[in-house]
C-alpha positions as a LaTeX table, in Angstrom:
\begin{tabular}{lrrr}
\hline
Residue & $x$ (\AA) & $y$ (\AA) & $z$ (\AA) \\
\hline
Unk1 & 20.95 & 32.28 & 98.49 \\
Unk2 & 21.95 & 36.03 & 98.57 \\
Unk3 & 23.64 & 35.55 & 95.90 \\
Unk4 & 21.29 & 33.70 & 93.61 \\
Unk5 & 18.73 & 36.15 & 94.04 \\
Unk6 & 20.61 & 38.87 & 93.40 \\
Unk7 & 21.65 & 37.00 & 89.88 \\
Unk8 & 18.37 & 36.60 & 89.16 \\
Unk9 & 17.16 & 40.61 & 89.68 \\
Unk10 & 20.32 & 41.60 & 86.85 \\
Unk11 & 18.85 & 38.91 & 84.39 \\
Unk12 & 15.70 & 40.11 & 84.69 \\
Unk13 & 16.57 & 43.80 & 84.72 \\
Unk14 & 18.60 & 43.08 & 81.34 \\
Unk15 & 15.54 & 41.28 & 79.88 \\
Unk16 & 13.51 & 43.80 & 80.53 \\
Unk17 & 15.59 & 46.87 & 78.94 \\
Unk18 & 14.93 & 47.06 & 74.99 \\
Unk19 & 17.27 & 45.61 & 72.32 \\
Unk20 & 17.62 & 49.28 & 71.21 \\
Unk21 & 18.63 & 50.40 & 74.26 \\
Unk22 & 21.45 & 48.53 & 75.45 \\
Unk23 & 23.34 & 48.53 & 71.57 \\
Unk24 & 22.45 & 52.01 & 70.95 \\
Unk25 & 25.89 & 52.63 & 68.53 \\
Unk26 & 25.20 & 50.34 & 65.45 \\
Unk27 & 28.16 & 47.43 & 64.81 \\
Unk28 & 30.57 & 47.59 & 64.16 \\
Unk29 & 30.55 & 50.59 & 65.99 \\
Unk30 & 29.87 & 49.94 & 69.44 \\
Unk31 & 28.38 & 47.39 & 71.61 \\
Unk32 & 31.19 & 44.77 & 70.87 \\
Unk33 & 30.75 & 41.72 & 72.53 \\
Unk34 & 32.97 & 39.88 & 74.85 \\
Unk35 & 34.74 & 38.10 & 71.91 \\
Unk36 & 33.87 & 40.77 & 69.04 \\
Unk37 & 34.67 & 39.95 & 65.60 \\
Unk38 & 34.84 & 43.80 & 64.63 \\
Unk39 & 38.72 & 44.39 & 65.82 \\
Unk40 & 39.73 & 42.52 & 62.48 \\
Unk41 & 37.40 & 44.95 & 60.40 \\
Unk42 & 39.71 & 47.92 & 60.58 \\
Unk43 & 43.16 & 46.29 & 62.36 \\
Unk44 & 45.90 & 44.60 & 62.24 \\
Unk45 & 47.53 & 43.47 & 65.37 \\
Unk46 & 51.19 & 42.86 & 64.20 \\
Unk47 & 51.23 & 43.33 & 60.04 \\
Unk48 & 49.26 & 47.08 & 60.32 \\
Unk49 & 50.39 & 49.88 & 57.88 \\
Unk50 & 49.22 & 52.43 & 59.38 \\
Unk51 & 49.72 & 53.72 & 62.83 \\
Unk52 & 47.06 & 52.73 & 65.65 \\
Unk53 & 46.93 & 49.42 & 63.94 \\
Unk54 & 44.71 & 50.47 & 61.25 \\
Unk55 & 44.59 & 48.13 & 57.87 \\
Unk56 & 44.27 & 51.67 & 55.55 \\
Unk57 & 44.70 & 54.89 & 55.98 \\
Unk58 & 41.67 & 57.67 & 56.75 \\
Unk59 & 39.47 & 57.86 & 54.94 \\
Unk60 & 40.13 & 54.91 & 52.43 \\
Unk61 & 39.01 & 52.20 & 55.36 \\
Unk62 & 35.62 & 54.17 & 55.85 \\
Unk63 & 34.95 & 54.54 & 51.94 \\
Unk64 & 35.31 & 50.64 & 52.33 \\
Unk65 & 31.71 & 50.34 & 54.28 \\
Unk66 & 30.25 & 53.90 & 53.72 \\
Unk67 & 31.84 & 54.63 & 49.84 \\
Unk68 & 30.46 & 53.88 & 46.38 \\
Unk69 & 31.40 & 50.62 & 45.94 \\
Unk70 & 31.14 & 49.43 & 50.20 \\
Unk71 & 29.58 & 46.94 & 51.00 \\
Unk72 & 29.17 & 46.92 & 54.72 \\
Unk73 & 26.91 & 49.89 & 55.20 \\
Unk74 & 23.88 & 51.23 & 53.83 \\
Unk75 & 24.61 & 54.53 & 54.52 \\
Unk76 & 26.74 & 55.60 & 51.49 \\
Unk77 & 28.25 & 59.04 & 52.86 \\
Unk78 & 31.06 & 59.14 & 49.65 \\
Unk79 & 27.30 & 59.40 & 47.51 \\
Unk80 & 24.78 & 60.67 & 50.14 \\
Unk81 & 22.30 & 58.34 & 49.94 \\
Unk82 & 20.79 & 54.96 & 51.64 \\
Unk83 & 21.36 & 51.33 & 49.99 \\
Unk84 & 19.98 & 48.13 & 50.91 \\
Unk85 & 22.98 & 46.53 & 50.38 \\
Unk86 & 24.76 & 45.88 & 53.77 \\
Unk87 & 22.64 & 42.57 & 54.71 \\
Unk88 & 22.86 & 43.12 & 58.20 \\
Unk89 & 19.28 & 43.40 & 58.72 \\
Unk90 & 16.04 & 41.69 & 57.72 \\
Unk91 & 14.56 & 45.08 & 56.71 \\
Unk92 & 15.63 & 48.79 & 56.05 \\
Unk93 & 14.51 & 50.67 & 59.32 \\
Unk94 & 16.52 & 53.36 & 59.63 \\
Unk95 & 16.13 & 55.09 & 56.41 \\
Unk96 & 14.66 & 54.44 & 52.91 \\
Unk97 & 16.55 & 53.05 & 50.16 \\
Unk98 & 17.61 & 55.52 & 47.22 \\
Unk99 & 16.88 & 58.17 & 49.43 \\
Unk100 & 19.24 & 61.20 & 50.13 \\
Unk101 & 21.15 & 61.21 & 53.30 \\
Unk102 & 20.45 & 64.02 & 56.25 \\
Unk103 & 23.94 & 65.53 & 56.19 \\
Unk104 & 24.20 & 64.98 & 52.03 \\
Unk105 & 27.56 & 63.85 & 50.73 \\
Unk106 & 31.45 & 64.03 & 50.56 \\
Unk107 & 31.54 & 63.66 & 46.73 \\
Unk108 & 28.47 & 63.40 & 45.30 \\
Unk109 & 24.85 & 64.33 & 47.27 \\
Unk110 & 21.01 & 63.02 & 46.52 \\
Unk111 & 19.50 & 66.54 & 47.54 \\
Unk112 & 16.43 & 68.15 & 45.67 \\
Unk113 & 18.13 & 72.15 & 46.43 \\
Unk114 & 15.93 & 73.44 & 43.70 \\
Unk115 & 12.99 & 71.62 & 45.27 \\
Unk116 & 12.61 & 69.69 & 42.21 \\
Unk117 & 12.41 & 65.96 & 43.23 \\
Unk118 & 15.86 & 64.56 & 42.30 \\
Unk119 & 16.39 & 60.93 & 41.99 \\
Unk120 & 20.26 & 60.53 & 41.60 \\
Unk121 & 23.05 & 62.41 & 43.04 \\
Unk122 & 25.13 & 65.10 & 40.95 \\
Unk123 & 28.51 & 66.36 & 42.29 \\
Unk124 & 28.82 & 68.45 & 45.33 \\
Unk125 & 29.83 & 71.73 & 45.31 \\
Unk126 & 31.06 & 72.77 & 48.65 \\
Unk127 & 32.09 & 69.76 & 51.73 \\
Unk128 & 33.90 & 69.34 & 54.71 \\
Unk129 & 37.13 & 68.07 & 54.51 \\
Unk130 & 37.93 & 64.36 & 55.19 \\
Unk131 & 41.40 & 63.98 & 53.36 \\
Unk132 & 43.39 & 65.13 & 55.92 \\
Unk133 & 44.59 & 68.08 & 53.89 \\
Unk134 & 44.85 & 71.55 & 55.44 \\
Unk135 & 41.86 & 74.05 & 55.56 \\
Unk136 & 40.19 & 77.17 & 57.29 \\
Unk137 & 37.89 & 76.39 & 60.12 \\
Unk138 & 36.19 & 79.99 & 59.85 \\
Unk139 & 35.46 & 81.83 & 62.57 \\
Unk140 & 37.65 & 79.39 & 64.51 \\
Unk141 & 39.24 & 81.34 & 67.84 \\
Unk142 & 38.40 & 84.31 & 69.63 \\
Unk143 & 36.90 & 87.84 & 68.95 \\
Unk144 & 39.49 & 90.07 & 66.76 \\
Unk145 & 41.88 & 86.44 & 66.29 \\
Unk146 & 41.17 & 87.02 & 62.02 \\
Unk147 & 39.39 & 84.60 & 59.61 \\
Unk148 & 39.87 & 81.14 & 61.21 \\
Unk149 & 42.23 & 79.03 & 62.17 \\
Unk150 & 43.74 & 76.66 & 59.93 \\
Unk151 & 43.15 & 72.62 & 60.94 \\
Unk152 & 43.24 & 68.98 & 59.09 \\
Unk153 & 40.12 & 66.55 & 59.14 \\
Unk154 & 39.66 & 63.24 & 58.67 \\
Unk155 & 36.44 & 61.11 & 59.20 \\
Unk156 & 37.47 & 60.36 & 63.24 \\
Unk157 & 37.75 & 64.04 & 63.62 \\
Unk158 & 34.30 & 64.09 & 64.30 \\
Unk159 & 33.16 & 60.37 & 64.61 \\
Unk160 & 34.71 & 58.35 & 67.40 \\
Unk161 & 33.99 & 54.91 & 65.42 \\
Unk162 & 34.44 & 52.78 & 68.52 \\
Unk163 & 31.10 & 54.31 & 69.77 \\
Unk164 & 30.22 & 55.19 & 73.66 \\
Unk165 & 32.05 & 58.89 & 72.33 \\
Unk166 & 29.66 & 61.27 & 74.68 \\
Unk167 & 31.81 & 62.10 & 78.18 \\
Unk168 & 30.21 & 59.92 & 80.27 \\
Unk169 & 30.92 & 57.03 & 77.88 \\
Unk170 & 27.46 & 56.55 & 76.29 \\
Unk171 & 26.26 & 56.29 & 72.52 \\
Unk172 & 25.89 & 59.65 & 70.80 \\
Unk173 & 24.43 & 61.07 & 67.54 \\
Unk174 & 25.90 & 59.49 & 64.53 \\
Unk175 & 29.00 & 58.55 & 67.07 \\
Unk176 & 30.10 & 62.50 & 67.10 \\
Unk177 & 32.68 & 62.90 & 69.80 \\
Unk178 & 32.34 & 65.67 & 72.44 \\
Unk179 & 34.02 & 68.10 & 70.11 \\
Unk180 & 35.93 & 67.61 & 66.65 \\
Unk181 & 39.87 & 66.84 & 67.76 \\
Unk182 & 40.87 & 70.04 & 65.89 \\
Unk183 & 38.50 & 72.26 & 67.81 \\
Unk184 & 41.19 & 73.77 & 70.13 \\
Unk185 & 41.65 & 75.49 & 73.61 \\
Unk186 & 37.65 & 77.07 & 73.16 \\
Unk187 & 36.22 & 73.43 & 73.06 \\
Unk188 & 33.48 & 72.64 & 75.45 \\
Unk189 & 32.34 & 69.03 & 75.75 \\
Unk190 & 28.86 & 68.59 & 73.92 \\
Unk191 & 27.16 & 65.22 & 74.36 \\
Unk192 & 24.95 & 64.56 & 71.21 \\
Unk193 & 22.03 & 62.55 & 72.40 \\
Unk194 & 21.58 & 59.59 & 70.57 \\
Unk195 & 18.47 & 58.58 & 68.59 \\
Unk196 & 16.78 & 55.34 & 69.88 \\
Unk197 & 15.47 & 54.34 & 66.52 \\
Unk198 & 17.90 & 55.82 & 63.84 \\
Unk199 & 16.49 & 57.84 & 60.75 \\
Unk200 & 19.63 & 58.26 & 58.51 \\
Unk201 & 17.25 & 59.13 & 55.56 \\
Unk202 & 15.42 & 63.30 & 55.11 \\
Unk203 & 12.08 & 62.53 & 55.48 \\
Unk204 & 10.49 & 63.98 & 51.94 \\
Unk205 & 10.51 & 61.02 & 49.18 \\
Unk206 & 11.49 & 64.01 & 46.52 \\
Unk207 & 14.32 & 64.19 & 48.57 \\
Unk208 & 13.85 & 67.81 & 49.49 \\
Unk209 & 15.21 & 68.93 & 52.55 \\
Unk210 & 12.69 & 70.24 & 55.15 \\
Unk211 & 12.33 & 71.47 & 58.53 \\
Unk212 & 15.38 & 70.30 & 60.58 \\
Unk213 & 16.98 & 67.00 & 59.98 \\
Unk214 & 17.72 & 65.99 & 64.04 \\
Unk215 & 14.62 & 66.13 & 65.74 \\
Unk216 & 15.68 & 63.93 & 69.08 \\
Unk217 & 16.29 & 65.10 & 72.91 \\
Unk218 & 17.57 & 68.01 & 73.77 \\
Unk219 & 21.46 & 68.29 & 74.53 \\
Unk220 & 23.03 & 68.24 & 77.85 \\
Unk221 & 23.82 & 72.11 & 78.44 \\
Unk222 & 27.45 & 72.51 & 77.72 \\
Unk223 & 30.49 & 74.23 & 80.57 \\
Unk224 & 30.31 & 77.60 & 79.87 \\
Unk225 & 33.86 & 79.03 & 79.44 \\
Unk226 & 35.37 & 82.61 & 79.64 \\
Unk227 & 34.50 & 84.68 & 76.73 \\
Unk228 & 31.66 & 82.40 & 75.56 \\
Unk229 & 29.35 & 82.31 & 79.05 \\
Unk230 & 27.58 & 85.18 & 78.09 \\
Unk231 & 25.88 & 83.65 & 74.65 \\
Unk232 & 25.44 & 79.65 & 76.78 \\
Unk233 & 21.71 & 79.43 & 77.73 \\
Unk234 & 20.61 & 77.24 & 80.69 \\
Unk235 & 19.66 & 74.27 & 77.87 \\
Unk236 & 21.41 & 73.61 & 74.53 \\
Unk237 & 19.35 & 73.55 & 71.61 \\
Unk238 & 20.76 & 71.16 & 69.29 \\
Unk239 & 23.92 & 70.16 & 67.42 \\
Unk240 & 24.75 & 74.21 & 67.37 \\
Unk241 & 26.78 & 74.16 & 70.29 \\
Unk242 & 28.95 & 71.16 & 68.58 \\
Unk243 & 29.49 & 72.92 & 65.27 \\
Unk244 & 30.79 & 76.25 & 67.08 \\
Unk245 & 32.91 & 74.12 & 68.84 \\
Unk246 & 35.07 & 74.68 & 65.86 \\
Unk247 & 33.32 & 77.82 & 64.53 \\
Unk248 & 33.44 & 79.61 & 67.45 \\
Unk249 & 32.23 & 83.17 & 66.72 \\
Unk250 & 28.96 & 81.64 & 64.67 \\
Unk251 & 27.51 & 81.23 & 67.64 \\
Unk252 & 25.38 & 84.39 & 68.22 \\
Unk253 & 22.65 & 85.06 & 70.73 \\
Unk254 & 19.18 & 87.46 & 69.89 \\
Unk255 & 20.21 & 91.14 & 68.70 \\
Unk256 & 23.88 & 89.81 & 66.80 \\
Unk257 & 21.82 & 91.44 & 63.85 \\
Unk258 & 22.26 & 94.91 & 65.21 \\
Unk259 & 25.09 & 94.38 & 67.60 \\
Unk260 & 28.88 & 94.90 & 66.94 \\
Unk261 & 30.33 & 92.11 & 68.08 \\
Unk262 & 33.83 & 94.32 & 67.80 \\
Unk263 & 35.15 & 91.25 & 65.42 \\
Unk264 & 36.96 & 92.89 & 62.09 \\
Unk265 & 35.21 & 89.67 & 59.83 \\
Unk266 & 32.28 & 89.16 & 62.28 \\
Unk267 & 30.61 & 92.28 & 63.34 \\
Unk268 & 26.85 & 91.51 & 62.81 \\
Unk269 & 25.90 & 87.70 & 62.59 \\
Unk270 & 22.70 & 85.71 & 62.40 \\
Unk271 & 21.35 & 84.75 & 65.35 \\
Unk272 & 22.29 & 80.97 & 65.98 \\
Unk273 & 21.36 & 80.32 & 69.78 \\
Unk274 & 18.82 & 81.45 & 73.02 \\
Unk275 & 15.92 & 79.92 & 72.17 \\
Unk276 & 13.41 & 77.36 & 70.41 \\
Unk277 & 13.25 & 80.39 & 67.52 \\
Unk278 & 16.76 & 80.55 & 66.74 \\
Unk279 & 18.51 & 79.56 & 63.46 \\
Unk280 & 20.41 & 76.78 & 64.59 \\
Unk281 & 23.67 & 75.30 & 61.85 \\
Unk282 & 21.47 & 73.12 & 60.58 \\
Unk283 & 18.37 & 74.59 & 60.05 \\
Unk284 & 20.64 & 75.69 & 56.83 \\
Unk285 & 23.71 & 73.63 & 56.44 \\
Unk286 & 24.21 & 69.84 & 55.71 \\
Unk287 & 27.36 & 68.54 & 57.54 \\
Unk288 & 29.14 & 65.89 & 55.03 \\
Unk289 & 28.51 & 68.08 & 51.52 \\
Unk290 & 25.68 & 69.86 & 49.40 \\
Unk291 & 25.23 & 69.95 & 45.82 \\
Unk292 & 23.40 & 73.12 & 45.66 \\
Unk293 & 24.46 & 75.97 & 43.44 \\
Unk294 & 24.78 & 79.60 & 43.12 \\
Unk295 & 23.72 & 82.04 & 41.09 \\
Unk296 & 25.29 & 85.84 & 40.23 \\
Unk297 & 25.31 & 87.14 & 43.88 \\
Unk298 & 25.57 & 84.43 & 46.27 \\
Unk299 & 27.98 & 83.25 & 43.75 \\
Unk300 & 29.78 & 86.26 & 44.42 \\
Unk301 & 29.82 & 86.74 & 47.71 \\
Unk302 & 33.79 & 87.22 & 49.77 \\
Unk303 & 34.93 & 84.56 & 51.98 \\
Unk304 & 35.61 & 85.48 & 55.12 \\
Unk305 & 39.13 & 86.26 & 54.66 \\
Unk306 & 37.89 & 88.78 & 51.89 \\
Unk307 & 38.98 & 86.91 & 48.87 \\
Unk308 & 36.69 & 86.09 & 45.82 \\
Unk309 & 38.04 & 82.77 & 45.01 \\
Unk310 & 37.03 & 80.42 & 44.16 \\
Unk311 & 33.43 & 81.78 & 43.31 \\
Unk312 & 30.28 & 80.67 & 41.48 \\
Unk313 & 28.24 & 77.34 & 43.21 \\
Unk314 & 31.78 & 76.32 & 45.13 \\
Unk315 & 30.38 & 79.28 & 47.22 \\
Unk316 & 27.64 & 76.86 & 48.33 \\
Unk317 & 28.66 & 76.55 & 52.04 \\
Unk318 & 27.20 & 73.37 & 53.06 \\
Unk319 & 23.83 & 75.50 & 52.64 \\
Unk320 & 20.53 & 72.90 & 51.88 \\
Unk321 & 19.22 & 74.94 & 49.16 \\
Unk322 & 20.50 & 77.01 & 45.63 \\
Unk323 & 21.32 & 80.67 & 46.14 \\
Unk324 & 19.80 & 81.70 & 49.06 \\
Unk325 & 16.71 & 79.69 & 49.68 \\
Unk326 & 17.45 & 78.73 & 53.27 \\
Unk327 & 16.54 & 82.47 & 53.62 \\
Unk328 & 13.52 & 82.53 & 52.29 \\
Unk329 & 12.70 & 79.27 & 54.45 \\
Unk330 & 12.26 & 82.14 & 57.20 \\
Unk331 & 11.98 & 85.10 & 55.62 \\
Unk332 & 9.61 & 84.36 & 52.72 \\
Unk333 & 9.48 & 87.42 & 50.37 \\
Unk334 & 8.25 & 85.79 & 47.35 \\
\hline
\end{tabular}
């Protein structure tokens, strides 16, 4: 009789918890059933050709579902926009078709940087890496350690794409794990809350990008470390604290504007962290790619290894808007 009853209180306690809630990573990422069909998606379990069993090699097998010509996802990240063309729901609610995508694209991105309305995507002009091929994390390592350190990424350097990445194995934001695999020693577990109703789509229909594109829960305040404690408040802000996971020395607290930070490419930095206020990565920066482009002196400006090439609009930086616009966002001198 025990027994029954206590049957009877988990049915009813699983009834009662939203649909939402207990899938919270969308398929095939996540919330795989008891006799899932998504294994066969991506592997192989005796004819793979590619190591951990995969059917293609990074990032080919996520272009298949998130590329130009995919079909399993609505969320074309190769383009950086939204399609209705997955068919795996009734109606488009998390984003609006033809829309640009929150962290723009890898290839090509829908973004309105001149704040023009823009209807199509045009090339990108600065992204992160997802080839595998080697580039410069910068500001990657500790005070005084140079430029940045030099590191490889694929799509699952970020994205865990089996879902339940955070470290208490629960959904996160867009499935980031606690810290990109290349991060290094300096990494400090972040987990990304996840959104309960997904918005993949920025919210202006001219496709401009405004305000800042995650808007859920706070984070759960990360380990502070040695060398880093100092500039870790009692609450993370947002996905900050994950991007300096890898560019360690842009994180800055209040006062990095007039304070040597003793580093020989990062004395005096914006401030990114300690409070509500703070410019946080992507108050400024998309994460995939951005299309915007540059103009005679932000076209110009050094790397952070010093060297001048290559120049003009590939100097975008991930930034949201041509030249420097995401300044005047703040500090409007018009």
């Amino acid at each position: 009789m025990k027994l029954q009853l206590l049957l009877l209180i988990c049915v009813a306690a699983l009834v009662a918890v939203p649909a939402g809630l207990v899938v919270a990573d969308n398929g095939p990422h996540g919330g795989f059933s008891a006799a899932t069909d998504a294994c066969a998606g991506c592997h192989r379990t005796h004819t793979a050709t590619m190591a951990k069993l995969l059917t293609e090699h990074n990032p080919s097998l996520c272009y298949d579902c998130h590329g130009t010509a995919g079909t399993g996802a609505d969320t074309n990240v190769a383009d950086g926009m939204y399609l209705a063309r997955s068919g795996d729901s009734g109606s488009l609610t998390e984003g609006v078709a033809g829309r640009g995508l929150k962290g723009g694209g890898f290839t090509n991105a829908l973004m309105a940087t001149s704040y023009a309305a823009v209807t199509s995507p045009s090339g990108t002009t600065s992204s992160h890496s997802v080839d595998g091929s080697s580039v410069t994390a910068w500001g990657n390592g500790l005070i005084g350690s140079g430029p940045g350190s030099t590191i490889a990424l694929t799509c699952t350097s970020c994205h865990d794409p089996h879902g339940k990445a955070s470290s208490t194995h629960t959904a996160t934001y867009r499935l980031l794990r606690t810290a990109a695999l290349e991060a290094g020693s300096t990494a400090i577990n972040v987990d990304v809350t996840d959104e309960v109703a997904k918005t993949y789509t920025v919210v202006s229909s001219t496709n401009a990008y405004i305000g800042q594109p995650y808007s859920g829960p706070g984070l759960i305040a990360p380990t502070p470390i040695p060398g880093r404690s100092a500039i870790v408040p009692s609450r993370a802000l947002d996905l900050t604290y994950w991007c300096t996971n890898c560019h360690t020395r842009y994180m800055a607290p209040a006062g990095s504007y007039k304070t040597d930070s003793g580093d020989a490419d990062f004395a005096y930095r914006h401030r990114t962290v300690g409070s509500a206020t703070s410019t946080q990565c992507l108050r400024c920066h998309v994460a995939h790619g951005s299309s915007a482009n540059m103009g005679a002196f932000a076209g110009s400006v050094p790397w952070p290894d010093h060297a001048v090439s290559p120049s003009g609009s590939a100097r975008s930086s991930l930034l949201r808007l041509d030249n420097r616009g995401v300044c005047q966002n703040c500090h409007n001198k018009k």
